[in-house]
N, C-alpha and C positions, 0 to 999 in steps of 0.2 A: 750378539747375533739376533738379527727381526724373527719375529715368531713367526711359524706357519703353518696352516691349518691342516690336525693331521687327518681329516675327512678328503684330503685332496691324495693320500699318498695309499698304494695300493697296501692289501692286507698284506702280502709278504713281507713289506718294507713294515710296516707297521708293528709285524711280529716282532723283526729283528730291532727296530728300534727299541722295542720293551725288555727284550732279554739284556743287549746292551745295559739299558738305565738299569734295570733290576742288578743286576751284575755288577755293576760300578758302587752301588750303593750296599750290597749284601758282602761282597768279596774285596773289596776296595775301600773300603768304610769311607766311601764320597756323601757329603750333604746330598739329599734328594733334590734339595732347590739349584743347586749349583750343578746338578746332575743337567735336569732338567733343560734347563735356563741355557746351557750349552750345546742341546739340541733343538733348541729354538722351538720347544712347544709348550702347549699352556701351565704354568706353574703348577694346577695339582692335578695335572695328567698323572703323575706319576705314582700317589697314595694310591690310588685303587689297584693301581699294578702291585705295589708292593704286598696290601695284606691277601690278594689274591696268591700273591707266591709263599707267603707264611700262613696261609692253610692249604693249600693243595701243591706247593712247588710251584716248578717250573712249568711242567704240563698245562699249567693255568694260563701262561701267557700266549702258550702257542694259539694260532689264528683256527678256527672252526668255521666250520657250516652254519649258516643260523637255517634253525630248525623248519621256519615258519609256521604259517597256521596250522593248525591240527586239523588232518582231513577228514572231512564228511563223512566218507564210508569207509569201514573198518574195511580187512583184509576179506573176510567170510562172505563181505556185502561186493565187494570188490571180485571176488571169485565169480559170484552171483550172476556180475554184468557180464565178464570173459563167455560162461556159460551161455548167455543169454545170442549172444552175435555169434559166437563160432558155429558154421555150419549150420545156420540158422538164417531165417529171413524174419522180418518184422511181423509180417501176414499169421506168422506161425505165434505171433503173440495178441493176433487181433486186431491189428493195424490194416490200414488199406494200402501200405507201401511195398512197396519190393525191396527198396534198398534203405541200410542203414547210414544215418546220417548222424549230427550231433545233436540236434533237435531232438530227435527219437530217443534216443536213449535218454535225455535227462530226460522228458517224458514219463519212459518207463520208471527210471529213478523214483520220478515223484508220487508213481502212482504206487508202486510194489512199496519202498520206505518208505513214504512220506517224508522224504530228503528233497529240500530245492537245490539244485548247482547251478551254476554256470556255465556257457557254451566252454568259454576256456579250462576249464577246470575238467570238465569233460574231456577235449583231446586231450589234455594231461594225463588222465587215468586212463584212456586207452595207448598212449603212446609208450607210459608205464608199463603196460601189460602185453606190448609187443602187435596192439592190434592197429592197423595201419589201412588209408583210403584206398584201394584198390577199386579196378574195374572190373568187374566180373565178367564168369566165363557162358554163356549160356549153352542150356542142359534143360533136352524135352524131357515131362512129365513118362512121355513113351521110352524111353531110353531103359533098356535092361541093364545094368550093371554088372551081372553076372555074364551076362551074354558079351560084354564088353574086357572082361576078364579073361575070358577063356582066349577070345580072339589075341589079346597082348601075353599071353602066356603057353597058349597050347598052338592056335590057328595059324595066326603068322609065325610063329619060331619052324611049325613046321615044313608053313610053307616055301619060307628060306631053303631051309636041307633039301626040301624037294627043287625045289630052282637051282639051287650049288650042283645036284648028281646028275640033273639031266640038261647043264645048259642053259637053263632058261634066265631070262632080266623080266624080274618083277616090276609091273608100272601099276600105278594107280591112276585111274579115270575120275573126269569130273565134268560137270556144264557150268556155265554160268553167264547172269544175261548183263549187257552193260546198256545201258540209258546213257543219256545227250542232257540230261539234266541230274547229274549226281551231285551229292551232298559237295560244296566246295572247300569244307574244312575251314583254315581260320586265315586271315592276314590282318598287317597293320595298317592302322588310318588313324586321323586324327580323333583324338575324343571328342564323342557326341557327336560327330559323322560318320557314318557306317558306309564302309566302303564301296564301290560298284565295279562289278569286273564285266565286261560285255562278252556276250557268247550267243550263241543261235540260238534263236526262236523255234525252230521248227525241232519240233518231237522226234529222235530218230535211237532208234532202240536196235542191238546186235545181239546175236547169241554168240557164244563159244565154246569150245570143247577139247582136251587137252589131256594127255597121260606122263607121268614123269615118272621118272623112278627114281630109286634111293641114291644112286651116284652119280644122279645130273643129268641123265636121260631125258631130253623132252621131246615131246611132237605137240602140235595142235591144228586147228582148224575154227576160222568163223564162219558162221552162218545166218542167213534168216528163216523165219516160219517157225515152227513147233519139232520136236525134235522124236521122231516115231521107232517102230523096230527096224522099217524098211531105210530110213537115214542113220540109223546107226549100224548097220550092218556096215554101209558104202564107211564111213568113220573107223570102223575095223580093216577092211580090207585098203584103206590108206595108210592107216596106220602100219600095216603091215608089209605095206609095200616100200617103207625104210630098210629092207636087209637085217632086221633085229634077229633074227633066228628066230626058236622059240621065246613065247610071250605070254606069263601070267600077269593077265589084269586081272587088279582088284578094282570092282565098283561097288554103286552103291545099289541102293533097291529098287530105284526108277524103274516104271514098268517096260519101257524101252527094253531095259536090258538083260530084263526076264523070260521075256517075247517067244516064242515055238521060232521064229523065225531068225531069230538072233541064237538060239541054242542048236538050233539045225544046221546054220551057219559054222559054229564051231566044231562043232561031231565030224563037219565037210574037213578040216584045219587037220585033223588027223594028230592031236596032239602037240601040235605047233602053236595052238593057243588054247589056251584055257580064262574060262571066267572063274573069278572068288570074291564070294559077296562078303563085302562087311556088316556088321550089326546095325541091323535098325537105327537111326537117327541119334549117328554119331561121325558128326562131318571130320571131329576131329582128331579122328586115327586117318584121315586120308590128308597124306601132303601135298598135295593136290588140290587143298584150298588154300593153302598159303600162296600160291601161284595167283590165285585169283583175290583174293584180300591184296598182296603185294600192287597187282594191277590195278584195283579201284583205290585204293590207300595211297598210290605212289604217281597214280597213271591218271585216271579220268578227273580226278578229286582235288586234283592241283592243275591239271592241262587242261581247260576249258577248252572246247571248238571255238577256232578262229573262224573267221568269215569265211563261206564254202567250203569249209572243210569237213568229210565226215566221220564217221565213227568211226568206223573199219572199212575197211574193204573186205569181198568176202574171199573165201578158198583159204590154201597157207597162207600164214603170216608169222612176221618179225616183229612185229611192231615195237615200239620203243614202251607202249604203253603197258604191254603182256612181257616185256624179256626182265626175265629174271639172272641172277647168280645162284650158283648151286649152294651158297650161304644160307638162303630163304630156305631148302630142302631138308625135310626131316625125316625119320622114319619114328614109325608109331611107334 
């Protein structure tokens, strides 16, 4: 039989070949060479196998892990790093960065141990320890936390029950402005030519404004100019001119919608609407940006303006750029 090399045949085959030979020669009382020699591999492959099974058995032959190099940082120093990234930003170590990268942290490695690593040795050790690349969520300095708490626990649970007894469909409110020059996101081209998509030249900017509620409720409106108490009032009383019955909005803190003339407004409503403000600079208890994320993400970002065409139109709108599925809707 021609020999062959057993570096070509996978560790499981390689196990079984060895317990075999070992087997045939222990239990079998076959010559090793003639063992061998009949699995066509190198004549004294088989001695190492053998005085391995005459000190530790058969356990000896089975296939293992190879251990590799012995790692840099112990488990305590390893702990050390976890600590250092969770819930943590770099800045909070002295760095001028915001976000953690692989660079930074061997960095830090080298500065706190005096250990050098590797960038790859690095994602190993945090992929180890469950720490993985994400994008982050951003979260104002101003943002109360407790204030944020109460709202997901006391505020809105209440306002539910109040909405369930007397009839009402809770929406939440929101603005938001679209540009004629948004980020285009990414496409394919050949490398080392960077693609060209043509789109207008001319500057042309839309506002919007839009309430939804928790089970697919929408309305909206585009507009131009700045957005005041006296245009948001006219924004309500459209809004309400859908047949909704009663109607608790939630918004946010915009002065608009804090206004003597926007609350005088609703005292006139008699009950049939009400405002409820959310917490200080916390976009994301309102679902209500995911409407307008989905639109600039889904809608401006990828549709560049074709030749005369414009942004919006204003008054209602469907646009294919703002419609959404009640998929994209959450409740805080």
């Amino acid at each position: 039989m021609p020999k062959q090399d057993g570096r070509t045949l996978d560790h499981k085959s390689l196990e079984t070949l060895r317990l075999i030979a070992v087997r045939r020669v222990v239990e079998g009382g076959e010559k090793p060479s003639d063992v061998i020699r009949s699995l066509g591999l190198c004549r004294t492959s088989i001695y190492p196998w053998l005085r391995k099974h005459k000190k530790k058995g058969e356990a000896a032959l089975h296939m293992r892990k190879a251990s590799g190099p012995k790692p840099k940082l112990n488990e305590k120093q390893c702990q050390q790093v976890s600590r250092w990234i969770i819930g943590k930003d770099p800045r909070q170590h002295g760095l001028d960065f915001g976000l953690w990268t692989r660079q930074i942290v061997a960095q830090l490695v080298e500065e706190k141990f005096g250990i050098s690593i590797k960038l790859t040795a690095v994602g190993l050790l945090l992929a180890r320890m469950g720490i993985t690349p994400q994008k982050p969520l951003r979260r104002a300095y101003e943002r109360d936390p407790k204030a944020v708490d109460q709202w997901l626990k006391q505020d809105y649970p209440r306002l539910r029950r109040r909405a369930r007894k007397h009839g009402a469909t809770i929406f939440f409110l929101d603005e938001a402005g679209f540009s004629s020059e948004p980020n285009l996101g990414r496409t394919y081209g050949l490398k080392g030519e960077t693609p060209v998509v043509k789109t207008t030249g001319q500057r042309q900017k839309v506002s919007a404004i839009s309430a939804v509620s928790a089970k697919g409720g929408f309305w909206s409106q585009v507009y131009t100019g700045t957005l005041n108490a006296a245009r948001f009032v006219e924004f309500l009383k459209a809004c309400r001119r859908g047949g909704r019955g009663k109607v608790y909005l939630v918004v946010d803190g915009h002065p608009s919608h804090r206004a003597k003339v926007v609350a005088a407004y609703v005292a006139a409503c008699r009950g049939d609407l009400e405002l409820h403000f959310l917490p200080p600079y916390s976009p994301d208890l309102n679902p209500d940006e995911f409407v307008w994320q989905h639109a600039k993400t889904n809608g401006v970002a990828k549709k560049p303006l074709k030749k005369n065409e414009a942004t919006f139109p204003t008054g209602d709108f469907t646009c294919d750029r703002v419609s959404i599925a009640q998929n994209v809707l959450c409740k805080p």
